[in-house]
N, C-alpha and C positions, 0 to 999 in steps of 0.2 A: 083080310088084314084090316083094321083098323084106321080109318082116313086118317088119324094124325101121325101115323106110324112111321109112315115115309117122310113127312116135314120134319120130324123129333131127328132121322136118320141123319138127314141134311143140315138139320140144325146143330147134329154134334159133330159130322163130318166138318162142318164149315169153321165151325166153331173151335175144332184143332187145327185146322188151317192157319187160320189169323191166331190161335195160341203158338203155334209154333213159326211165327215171323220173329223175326231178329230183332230180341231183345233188346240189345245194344241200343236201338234206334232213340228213346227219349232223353238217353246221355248225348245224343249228336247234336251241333248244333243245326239250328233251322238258316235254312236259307229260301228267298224271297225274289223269283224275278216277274217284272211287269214293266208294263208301258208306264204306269203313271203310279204315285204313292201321295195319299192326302194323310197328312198325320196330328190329331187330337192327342197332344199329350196330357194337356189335364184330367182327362176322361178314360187313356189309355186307352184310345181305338185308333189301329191303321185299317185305311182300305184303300187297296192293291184293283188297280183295273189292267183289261187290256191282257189276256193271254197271258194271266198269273200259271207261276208253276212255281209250289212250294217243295221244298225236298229238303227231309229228315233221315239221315242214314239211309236206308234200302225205301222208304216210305216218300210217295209223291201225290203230290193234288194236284189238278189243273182243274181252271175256272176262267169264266169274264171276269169274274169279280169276285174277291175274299176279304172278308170283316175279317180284321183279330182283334180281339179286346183281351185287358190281360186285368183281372180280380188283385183287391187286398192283398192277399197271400201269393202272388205274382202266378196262378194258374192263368193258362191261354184258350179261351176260345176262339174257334174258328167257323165263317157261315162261307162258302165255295158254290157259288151261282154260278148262269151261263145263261147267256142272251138266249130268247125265245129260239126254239127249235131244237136246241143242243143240248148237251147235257154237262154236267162237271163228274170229273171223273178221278180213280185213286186208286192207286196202285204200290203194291207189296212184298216184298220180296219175303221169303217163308227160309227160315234156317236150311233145309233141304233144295235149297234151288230153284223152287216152283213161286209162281205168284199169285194172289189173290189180288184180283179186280172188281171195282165197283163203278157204278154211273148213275147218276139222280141228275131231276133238275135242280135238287138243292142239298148239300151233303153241311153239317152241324158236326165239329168234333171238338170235345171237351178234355183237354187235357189232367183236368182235375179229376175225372171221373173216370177217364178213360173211356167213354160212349160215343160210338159213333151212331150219327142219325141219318139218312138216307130215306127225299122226302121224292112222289111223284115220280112215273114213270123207275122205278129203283131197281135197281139187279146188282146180283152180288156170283162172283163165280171164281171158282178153285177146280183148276185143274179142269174137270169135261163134266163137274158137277155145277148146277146153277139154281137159284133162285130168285123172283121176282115176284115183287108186288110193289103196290102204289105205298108203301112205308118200310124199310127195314131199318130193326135199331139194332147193334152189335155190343153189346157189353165187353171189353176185354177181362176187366175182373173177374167175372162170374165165367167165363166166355159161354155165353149166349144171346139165342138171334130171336128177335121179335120179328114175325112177317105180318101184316098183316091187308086188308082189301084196300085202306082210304089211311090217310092221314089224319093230321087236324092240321088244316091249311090254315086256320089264322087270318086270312083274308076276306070270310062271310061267303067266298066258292062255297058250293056245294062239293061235297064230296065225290069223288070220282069210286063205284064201284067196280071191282076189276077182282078177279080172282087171285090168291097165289098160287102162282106156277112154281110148281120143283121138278130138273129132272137129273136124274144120280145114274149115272154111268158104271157099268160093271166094273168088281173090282177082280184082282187078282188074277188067275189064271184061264178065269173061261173070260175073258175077257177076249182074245186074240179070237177063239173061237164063237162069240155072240155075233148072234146075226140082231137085224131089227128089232124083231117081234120080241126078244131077249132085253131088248135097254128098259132099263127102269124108268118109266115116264110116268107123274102122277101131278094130278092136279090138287089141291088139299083146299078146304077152306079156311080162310085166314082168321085168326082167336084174337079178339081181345084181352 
């Protein structure tokens, strides 16, 4: 089989996953809780400290700390940090019941674009299927997943090499009946 075989599989599994969350969600309105709110109206930037937890219909972020800036044309971004060691995290409820999770040290999400960016130490996971690497970007549009080894830290860090890890859990009916040696475990290397 072909090493990108199993990341493409993951990438479309995952990628119907987060297509099928609950649409509804960017008619919701947002809501914002935190210890602390500094607010730049000329500039159109709030940032939220302190055990922020954003929630959009079925859709949630927590973070130490989350930028929003809101563009011209009144689109939102958002940048979801978390004090050294931990991670910021987000979470989704999927039209069928199930959720899709993710965790980064630093999670970017462009309402304009609909991209979510997921930087450092990053995993993404639907259902008992998972994926990780030090970068994953999630297009809703297109829906597809960019994994790859390193980021671009933007802070003159060296890059962190790390492999992507995928691993896809049976589906269907020999499921019940898979033993170990049966689960799909593959390690891929990460594409620019």
């Amino acid at each position: 089989m072909h090493v990108f075989a199993p990341l493409a599989i993951v990438a479309l599994s995952l990628a119907a996953s987060c297509a099928h969350a609950q649409i509804g969600n960017r008619d919701q309105p947002v809501n914002i809780d935190a210890d602390k709110l500094t607010v730049d109206d000329r500039n159109k930037v709030h940032v939220f400290e302190g055990n922020v937890v954003l929630t959009q219909g079925t859709l949630m972020l927590n973070g130490d700390r989350l930028v929003v800036t809101q563009n011209a044309a009144g689109f939102h971004e958002g940048v979801a940090t978390a004090n050294a060691g931990r991670l910021a995290a987000f979470r989704q409820r999927r039209a069928d019941g199930s959720w899709v999770d993710g965790e980064a040290e630093r999670i970017e999400y462009s309402s304009q674009t609909e991209r979510a960016r997921l930087f450092n130490r990053a995993q993404v996971q639907s259902g008992g299927d998972r994926v990780r690497g030090q970068y994953i970007e999630y297009d809703a549009a297109t829906e597809k997943y960019l994994v790859t080894d390193a980021p671009s830290r933007g802070n003159g860090a060296p890059p962190v090499k790390e492999r992507v890890h995928v691993t896809i859990q049976p589906k269907g009916d020999n499921k019940a009946g898979a033993t170990a040696d049966d689960k799909a475990e593959t390690t891929a290397t990460g594409a620019r």
